[in-house]
C-alpha positions as CSV (number, residue, x, y, z in Angstrom):
1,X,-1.2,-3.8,-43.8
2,X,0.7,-2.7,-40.6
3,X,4.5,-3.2,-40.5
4,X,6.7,-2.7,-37.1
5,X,8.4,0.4,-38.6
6,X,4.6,1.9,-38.5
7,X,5.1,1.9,-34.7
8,X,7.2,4.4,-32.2
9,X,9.2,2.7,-30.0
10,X,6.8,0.8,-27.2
11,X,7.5,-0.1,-23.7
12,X,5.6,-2.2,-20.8
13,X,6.8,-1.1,-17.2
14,X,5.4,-2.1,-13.6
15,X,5.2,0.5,-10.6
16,X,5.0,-0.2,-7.4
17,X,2.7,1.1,-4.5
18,X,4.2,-0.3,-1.3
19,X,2.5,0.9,1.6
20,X,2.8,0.2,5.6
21,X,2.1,1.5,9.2
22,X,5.3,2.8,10.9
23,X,5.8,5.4,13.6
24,X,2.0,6.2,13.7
25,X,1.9,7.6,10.1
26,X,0.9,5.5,7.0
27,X,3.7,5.1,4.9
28,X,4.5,4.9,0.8
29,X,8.1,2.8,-0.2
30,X,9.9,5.1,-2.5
31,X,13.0,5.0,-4.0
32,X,15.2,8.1,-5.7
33,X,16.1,7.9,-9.4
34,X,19.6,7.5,-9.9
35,X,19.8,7.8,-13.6
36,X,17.6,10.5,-16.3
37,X,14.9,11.1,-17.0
38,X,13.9,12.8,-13.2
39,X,17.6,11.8,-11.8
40,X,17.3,12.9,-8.1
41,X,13.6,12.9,-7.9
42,X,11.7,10.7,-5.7
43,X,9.6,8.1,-7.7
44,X,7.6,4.3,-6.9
45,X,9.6,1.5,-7.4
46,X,10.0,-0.1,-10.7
47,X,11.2,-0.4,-14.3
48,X,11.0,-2.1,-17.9
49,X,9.0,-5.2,-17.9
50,X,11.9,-7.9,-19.9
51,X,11.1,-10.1,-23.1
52,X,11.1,-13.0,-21.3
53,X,9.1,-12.3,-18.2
54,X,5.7,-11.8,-17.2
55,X,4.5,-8.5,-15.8
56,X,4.1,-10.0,-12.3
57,X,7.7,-11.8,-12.6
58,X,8.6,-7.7,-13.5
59,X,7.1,-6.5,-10.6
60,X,9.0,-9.2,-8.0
61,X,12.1,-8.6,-9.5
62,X,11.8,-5.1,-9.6
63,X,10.8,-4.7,-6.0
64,X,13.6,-6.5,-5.2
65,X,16.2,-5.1,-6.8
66,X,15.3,-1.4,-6.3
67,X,14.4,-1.6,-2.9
68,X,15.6,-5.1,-0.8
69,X,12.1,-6.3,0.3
70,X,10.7,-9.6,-1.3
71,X,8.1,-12.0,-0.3
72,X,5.4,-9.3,-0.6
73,X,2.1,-10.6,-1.7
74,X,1.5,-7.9,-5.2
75,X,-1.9,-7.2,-6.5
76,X,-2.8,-5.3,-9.5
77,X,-3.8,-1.6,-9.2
78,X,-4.3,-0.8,-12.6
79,X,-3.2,0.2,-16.1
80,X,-1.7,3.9,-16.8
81,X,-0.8,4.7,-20.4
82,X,-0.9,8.5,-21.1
83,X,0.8,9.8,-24.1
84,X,4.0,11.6,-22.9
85,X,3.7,10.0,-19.5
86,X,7.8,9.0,-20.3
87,X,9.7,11.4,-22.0
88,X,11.9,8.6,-23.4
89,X,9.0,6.6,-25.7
90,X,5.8,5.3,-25.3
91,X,5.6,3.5,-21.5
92,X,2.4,1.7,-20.7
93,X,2.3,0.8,-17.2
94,X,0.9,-1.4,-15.1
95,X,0.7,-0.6,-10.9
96,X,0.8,-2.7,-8.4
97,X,-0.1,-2.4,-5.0
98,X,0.8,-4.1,-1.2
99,X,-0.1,-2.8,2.1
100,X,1.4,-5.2,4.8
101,X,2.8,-4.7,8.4
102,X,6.3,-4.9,9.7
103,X,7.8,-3.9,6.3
104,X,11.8,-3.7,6.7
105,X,14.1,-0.7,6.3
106,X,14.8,-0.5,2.0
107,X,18.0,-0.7,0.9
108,X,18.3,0.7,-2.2
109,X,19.6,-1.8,-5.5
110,X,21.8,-0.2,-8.3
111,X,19.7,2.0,-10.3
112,X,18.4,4.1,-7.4
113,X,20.3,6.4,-5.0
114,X,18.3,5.8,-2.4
115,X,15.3,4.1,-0.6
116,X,13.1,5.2,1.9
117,X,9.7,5.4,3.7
118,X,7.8,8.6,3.5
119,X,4.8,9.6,5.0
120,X,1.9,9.7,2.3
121,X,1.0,13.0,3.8
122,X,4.5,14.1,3.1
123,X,4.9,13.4,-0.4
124,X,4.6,16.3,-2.7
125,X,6.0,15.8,-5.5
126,X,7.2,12.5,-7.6
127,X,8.6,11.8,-10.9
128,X,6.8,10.6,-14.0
129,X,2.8,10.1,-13.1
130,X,3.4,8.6,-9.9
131,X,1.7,11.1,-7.5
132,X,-1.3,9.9,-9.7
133,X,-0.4,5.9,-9.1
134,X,0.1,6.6,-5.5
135,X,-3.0,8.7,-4.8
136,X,-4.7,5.6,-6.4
137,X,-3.1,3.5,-4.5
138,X,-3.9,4.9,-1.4
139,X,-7.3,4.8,-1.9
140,X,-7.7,1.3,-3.2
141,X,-5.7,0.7,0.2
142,X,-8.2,2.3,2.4
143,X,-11.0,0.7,0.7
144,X,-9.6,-2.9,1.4
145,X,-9.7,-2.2,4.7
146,X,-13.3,-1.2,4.5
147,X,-14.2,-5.1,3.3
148,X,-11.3,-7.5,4.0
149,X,-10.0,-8.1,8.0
150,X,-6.7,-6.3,7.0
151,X,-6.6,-3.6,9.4
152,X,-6.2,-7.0,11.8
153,X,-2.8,-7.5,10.3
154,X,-1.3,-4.7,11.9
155,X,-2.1,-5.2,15.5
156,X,-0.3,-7.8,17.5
157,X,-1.9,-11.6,17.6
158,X,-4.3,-9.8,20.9
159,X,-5.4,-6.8,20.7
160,X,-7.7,-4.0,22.2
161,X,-10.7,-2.6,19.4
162,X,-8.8,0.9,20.4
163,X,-5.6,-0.6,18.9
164,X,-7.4,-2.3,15.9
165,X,-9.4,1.6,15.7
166,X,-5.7,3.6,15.5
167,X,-5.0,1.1,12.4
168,X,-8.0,2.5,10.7
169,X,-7.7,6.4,11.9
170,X,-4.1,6.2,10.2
171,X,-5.1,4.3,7.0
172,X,-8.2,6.3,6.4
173,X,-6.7,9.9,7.8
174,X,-10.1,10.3,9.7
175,X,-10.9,10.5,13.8
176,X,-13.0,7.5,14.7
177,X,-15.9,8.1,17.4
178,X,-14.6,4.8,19.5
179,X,-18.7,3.6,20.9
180,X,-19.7,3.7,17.0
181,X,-16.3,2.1,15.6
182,X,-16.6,-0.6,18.7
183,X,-20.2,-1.4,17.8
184,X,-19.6,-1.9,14.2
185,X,-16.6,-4.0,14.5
186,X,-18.2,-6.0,17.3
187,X,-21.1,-6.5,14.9
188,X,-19.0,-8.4,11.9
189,X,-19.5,-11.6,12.0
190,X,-15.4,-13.0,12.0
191,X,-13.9,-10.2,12.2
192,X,-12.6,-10.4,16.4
193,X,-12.6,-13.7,18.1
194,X,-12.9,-13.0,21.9
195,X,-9.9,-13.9,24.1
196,X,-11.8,-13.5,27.1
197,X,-8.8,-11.9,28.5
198,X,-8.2,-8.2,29.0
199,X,-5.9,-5.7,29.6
200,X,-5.2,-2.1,30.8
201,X,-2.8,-1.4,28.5
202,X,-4.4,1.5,26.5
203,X,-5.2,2.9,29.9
204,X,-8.4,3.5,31.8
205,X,-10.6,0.6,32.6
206,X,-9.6,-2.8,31.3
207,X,-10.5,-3.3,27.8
208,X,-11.1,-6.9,26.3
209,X,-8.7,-8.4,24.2
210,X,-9.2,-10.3,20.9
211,X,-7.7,-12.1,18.0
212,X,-8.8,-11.9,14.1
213,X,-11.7,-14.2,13.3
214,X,-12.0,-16.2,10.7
215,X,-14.1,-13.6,7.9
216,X,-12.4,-13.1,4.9
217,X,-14.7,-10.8,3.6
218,X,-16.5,-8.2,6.1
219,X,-20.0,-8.7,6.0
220,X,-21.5,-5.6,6.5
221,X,-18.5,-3.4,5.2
222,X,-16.9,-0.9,7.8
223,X,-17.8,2.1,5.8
224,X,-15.8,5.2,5.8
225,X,-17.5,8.1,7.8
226,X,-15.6,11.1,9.3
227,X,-17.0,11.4,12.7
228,X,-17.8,14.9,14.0
């Protein structure tokens, strides 16, 4: 029969991929450490999951007291529970992940020395396994965008298919041919609702504007595919 002093000393933590558009670039929320182990070191957001709380409570509270933002909607990412992942004892974390638009400037809470946005391409090294969480992250990102209308979120409420097209060129990291990436998203039903209004603003001829349509789901998928 087992007894507690069989065990090592056992943690739960939640971390925190946080992701956005801004300046062109997509962008990662991360905060640097302000105490050991990795003091100085840019890491995700997050910490020790309390007795009383629920993972998801954890990642809330943790969110916003590392970084100032709140009111994001978090889902889970996945489980990461290496051996020697923490140098302190044995952490078992679970990731979460948000991609949303118009994200504010972090402030950063009393356990980190700072918090910023950095573009994913610019991130090279982070503390603990997080360049792992985040690389994950990333890619569960772009493949949301591949069968959900989030790439929608991140126009304005009308806009061109060029605009909704620089969303996905900046989420996926690819160059979009724009006759193949109009038909396809012209071909889901939901996705665009026609405004029957236009506009020159991306210049050239006038371009038609739309809203997001009703889909939930994008039926058939916008698959990624690296045009030549």
């Amino acid at each position: 029969m087992y007894r507690p002093s069989d065990f090592p000393p056992f943690a739960v933590t939640v971390d925190l991929v946080v992701l956005t558009v801004r300046g062109d670039e997509l962008c990662a929320l991360l905060v640097r450490r302000g105490e050991a182990p990795y003091r100085g070191r840019w890491a995700l957001p997050g910490g020790f999951v309390q007795v009383a709380e629920s993972v998801d409570a954890a990642a809330g509270r943790e969110l916003v007291e590392e970084t100032g933002v709140s009111g994001l909607h978090l889902e889970q990412l996945g489980t990461y529970g290496e051996p020697g992942r923490d140098p302190r004892m044995r952490v078992v974390s679970v990731a979460y992940l948000a991609l949303a638009p118009d994200l504010p400037v972090p402030v950063a809470g009393t356990d980190a020395a700072g918090a910023a946005w950095v573009p994913v391409e610019e991130v090279s090294s982070l503390a603990f396994d997080h360049a792992r969480i985040l690389e994950d992250g990333v890619e569960r990102a772009r493949a949301k965008l591949e069968y959900t209308p989030l790439g929608t979120a991140f126009c304005g409420a009308e806009f061109t298919v060029a605009e909704l097209r620089r969303v996905y060129e900046i989420v996926w990291g690819v160059s979009l041919d724009p006759r193949n990436f109009h038909r396809k998203v012209t071909g889901v039903a939901g996705l665009l609702s026609p405004t029957g209004e236009s506009t020159s603003r991306d210049g050239g001829r006038p371009a038609a504007l739309y809203r997001r349509g009703g889909a939930e789901v994008l039926y058939p998928p916008l698959v990624r595919a690296p045009v030549s």
